[in-house]
C-alpha positions in Angstrom: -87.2 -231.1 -26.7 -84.0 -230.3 -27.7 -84.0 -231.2 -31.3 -86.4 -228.6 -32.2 -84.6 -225.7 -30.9 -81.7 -227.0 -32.9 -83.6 -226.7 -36.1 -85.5 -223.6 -35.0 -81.6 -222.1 -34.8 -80.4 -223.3 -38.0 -83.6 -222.5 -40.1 -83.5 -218.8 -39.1 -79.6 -218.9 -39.7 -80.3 -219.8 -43.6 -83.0 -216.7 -43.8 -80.3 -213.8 -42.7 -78.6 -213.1 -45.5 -74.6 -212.5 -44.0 -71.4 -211.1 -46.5 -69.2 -213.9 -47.5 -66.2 -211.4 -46.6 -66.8 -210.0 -43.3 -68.1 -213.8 -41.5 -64.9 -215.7 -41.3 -66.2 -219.9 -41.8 -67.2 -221.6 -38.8 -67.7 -225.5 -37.8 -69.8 -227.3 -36.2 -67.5 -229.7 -33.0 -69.0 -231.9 -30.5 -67.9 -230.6 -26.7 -67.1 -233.0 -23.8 -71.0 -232.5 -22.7 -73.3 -235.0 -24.3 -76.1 -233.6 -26.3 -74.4 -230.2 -27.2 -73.0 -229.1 -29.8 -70.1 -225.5 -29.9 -69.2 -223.6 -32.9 -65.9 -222.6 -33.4 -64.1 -220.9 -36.4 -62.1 -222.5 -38.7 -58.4 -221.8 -39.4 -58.4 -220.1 -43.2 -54.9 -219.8 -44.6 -54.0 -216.4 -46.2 -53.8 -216.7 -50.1 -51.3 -214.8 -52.5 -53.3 -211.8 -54.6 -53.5 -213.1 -58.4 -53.5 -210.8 -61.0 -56.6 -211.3 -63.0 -54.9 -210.2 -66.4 -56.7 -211.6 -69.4 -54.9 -212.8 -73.3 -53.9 -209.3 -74.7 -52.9 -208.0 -71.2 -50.7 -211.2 -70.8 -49.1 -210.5 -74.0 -48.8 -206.7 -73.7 -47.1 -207.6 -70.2 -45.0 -210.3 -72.0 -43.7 -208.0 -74.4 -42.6 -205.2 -72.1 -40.6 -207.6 -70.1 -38.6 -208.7 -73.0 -37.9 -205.6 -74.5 -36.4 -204.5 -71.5 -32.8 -204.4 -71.1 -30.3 -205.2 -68.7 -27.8 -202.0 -68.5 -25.0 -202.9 -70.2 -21.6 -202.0 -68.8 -18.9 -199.8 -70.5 -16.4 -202.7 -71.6 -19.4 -203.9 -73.8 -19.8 -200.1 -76.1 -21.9 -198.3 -73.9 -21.4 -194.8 -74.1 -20.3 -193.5 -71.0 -22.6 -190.3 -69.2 -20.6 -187.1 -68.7 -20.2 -188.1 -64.7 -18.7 -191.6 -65.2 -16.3 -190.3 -67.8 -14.6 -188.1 -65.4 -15.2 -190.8 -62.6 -12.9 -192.9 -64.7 -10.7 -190.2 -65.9 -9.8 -189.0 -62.3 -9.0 -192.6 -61.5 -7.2 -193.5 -64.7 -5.2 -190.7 -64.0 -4.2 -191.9 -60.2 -4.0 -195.5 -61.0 -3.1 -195.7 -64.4 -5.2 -199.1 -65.2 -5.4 -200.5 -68.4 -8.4 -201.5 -67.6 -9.6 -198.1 -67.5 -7.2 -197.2 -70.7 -9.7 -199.6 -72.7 -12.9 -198.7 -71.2 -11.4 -194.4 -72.5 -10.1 -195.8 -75.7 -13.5 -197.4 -76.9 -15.4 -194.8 -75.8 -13.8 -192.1 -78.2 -13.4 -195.0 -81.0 -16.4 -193.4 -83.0 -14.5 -189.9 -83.1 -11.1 -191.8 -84.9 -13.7 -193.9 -87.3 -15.2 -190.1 -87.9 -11.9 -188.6 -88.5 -10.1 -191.5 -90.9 -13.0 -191.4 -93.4 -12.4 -187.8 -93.5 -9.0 -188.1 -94.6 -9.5 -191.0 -96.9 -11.6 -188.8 -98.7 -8.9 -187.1 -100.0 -7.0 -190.4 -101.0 -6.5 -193.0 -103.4 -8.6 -195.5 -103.6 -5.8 -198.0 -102.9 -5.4 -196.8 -98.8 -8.3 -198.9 -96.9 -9.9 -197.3 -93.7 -9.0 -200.0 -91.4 -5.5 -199.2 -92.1 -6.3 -195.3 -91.1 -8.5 -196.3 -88.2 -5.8 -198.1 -86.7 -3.2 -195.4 -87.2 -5.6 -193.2 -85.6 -5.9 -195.6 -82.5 -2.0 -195.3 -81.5 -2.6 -191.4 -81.6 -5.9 -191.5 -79.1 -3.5 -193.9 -76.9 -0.9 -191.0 -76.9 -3.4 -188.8 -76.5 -4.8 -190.2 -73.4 -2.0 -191.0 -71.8 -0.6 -187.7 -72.5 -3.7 -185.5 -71.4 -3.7 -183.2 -67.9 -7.0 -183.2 -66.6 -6.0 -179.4 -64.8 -5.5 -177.7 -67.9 -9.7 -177.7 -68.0 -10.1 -178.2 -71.9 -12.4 -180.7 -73.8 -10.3 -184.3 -74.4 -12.0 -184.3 -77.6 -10.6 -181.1 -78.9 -7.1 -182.6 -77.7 -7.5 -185.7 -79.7 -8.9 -184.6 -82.8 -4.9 -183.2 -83.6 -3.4 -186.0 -82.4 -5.7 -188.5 -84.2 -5.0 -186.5 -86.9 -1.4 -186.2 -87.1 -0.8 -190.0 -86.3 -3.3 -190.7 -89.8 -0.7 -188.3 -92.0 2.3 -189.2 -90.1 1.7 -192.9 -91.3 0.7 -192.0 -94.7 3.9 -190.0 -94.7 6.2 -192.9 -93.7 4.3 -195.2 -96.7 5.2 -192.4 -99.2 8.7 -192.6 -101.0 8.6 -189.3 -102.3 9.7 -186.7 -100.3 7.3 -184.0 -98.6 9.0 -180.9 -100.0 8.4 -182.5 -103.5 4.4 -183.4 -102.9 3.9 -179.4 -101.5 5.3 -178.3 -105.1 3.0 -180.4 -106.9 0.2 -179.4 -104.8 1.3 -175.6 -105.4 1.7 -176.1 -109.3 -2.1 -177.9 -108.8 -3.7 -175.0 -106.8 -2.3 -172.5 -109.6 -3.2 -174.6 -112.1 -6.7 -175.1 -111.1 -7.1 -170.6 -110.4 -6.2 -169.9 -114.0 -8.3 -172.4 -115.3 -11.4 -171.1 -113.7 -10.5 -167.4 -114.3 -9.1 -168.0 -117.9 -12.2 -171.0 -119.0 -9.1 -173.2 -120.8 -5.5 -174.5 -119.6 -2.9 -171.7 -118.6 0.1 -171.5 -120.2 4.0 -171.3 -119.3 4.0 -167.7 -119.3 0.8 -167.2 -117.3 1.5 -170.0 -114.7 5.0 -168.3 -114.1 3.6 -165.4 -113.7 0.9 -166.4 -111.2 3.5 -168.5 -108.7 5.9 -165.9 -109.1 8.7 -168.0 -110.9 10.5 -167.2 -114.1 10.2 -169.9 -117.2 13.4 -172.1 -115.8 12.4 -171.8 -112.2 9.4 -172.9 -113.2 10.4 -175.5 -115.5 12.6 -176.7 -112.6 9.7 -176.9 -110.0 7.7 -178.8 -112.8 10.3 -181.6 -113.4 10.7 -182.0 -109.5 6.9 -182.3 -109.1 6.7 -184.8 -111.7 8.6 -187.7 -109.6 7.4 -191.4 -110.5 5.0 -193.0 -108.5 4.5 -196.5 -108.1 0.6 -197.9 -108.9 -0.5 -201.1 -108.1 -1.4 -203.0 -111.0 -4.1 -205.4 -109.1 -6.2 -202.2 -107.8 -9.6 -201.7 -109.1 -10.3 -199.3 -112.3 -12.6 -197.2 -111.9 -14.4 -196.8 -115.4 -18.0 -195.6 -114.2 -19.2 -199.5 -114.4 -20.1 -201.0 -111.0 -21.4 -204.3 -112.3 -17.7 -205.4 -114.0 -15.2 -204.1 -111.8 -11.9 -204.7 -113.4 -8.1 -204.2 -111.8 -5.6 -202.2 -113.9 -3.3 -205.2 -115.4 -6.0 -206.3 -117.1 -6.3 -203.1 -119.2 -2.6 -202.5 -119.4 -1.3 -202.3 -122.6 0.6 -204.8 -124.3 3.8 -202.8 -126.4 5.7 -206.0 -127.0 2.2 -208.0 -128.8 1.0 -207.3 -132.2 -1.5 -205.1 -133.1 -4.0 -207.5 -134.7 -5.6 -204.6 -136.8 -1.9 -204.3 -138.0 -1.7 -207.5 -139.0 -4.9 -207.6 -140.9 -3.9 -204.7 -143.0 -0.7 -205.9 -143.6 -1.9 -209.1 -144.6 -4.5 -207.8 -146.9 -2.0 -205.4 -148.7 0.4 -208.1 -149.3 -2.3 -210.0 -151.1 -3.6 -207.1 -153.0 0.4 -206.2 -153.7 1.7 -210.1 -155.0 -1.2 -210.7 -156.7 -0.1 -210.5 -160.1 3.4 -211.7 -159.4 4.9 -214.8 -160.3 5.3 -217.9 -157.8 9.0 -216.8 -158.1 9.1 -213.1 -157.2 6.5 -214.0 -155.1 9.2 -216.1 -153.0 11.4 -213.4 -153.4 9.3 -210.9 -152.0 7.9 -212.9 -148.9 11.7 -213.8 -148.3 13.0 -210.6 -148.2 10.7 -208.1 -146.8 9.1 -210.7 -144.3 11.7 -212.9 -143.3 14.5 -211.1 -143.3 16.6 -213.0 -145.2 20.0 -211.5 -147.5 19.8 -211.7 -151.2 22.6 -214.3 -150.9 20.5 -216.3 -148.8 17.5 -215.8 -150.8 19.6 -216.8 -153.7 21.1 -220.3 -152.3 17.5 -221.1 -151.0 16.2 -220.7 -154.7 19.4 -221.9 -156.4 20.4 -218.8 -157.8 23.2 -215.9 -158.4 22.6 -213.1 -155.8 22.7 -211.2 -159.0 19.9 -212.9 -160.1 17.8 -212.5 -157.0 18.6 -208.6 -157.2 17.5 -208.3 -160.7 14.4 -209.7 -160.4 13.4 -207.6 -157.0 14.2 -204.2 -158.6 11.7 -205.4 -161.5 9.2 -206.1 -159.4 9.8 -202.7 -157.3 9.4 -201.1 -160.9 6.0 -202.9 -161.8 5.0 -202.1 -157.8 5.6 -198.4 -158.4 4.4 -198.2 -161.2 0.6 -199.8 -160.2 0.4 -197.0 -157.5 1.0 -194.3 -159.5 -1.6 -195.0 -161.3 -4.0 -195.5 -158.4 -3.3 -192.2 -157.1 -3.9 -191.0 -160.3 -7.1 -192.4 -160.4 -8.2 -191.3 -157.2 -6.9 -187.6 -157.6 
């Protein structure tokens, strides 16, 4: 009788419909009583929420996480905010760390970049920025150590002039020529350049004088000290408008000492034209004497004859010579 009431139990158990969620899982254990049976529930462990995240959320999820960035500290570049930099100037101050110096020194390193290509605009082209920029480092290390945080004004309007001065004070200690002559060359320029755009051509003496307020030997003076030698560098580039062949200046530089070869040609085809009705002889003579250099006397032992001889027959060809071009100008008049 038992067995039925069993079944009768379990069959209207399947019929009630019961939420998965709310009725925790139960089993079915045989109790120390023969012939019944005690339901108990079963232990369910608790499982980690799971994202249920599908392809493009994965990736979109992916790619924030690697385009995020770990702060990075000052010693790497980082700009510093306007708190930290007077954190670190109030301690750099009490403890003087070098440490601290670097972290101050690379932080303003844009401002001496800014200012050495400002002043290399006004240069040669043979002074390199790296060479300014690192002028312009020794003044921001003056500058910082050198700065009183009480005095309550901006650091960067403090080491703008200090930058600025270490750049020309290093430009002034490369340059042989003395100061006082470079600001009367620059004053002769400046005047220069005035007249020219009031006037529309080149000024004169007279009106140059006039304008610095100089009579003609002052001015003549100032002129001659202004015009002091400078030294070029023959391996710096020339600038002749070309990018594609740059070229440095010794290999334009002009050769006094070679021949000209037009020169030559000319010279060459003017002999021809001029011995061309001469004798092998006078010929000889002529070639000896005009391009050799050689004496009469020498002329004469090479040829075995008097000097006299020699002479004679080069004042008759001078004759005959003369003689032909009078009669081409003649011509062509």
């Amino acid at each position: 009788m038992a067995k039925p009431a069993v079944a009768a139990r379990s069959a209207r158990s399947k019929s009630t419909p019961v939420a998965a969620k709310s009725t925790p899982k139960m089993k079915v254990v045989s109790s120390k009583k023969p012939g019944k049976l005690v339901a108990q529930p079963e232990k369910v462990e608790a499982q980690k929420p799971t994202l249920n995240l599908g392809k493009p959320e994965l990736q979109q999820a992916a790619k924030k996480v690697a385009e995020r960035k770990l702060p990075e500290t000052p010693t790497q570049g980082q700009q510093l905010a306007e708190e930290e930099l007077v954190t670190v100037w109030k301690t750099y101050k009490k403890t003087r760390d070098d440490n601290l110096r670097n972290i101050l020194i690379e932080h303003h390193m844009p401002l001496v970049r800014m200012i050495a290509e400002r002043v290399l605009q006004t240069l040669p082209k043979s002074i390199e920025l790296d060479d300014l920029t690192s002028a312009g480092t020794f003044g921001l290390m003056d500058a910082i150590n050198g700065f009183d945080l009480s005095r309550g004004i901006k650091f960067k309007t403090y080491c703008t002039t200090r930058i600025r001065g270490s750049i020309l004070d290093e430009l002034r200690s490369q340059d042989w020529v003395p100061r006082l002559v470079r600001l009367k060359a620059h004053k002769l320029e400046r005047a220069t350049r005035l007249l020219e755009g009031q006037l529309g051509r080149l000024p004169n003496q007279a009106e140059l004088a006039k304008e610095l307020g100089l009579t003609m030997e002052e001015l003549q003076d100032h002129q001659n000290e202004a015009s002091a030698r400078t030294i070029f560098s023959l391996s710096e580039k020339w600038d002749d408008g070309d990018d594609d062949k740059e070229m440095e200046k010794i290999e334009i530089l002009a050769d006094k000492k070679c021949e000209n070869p037009v020169e030559t040609i000319q010279s060459r085809d003017a002999l021809d034209t001029i011995t061309r009705n001469l004798t092998k002889k006078e010929r000889l003579i002529i070639l000896m004497y005009y391009y050799e250099g050689l004496t009469m006397r020498e002329i004469g032992e090479i040829m075995e004859l008097t000097e006299s001889r020699v002479c004679q027959i080069h004042s008759n060809v001078m004759a005959r010579l003369k003689a032909q071009l009078d009669r081409v100008q003649l011509q062509t008049a």
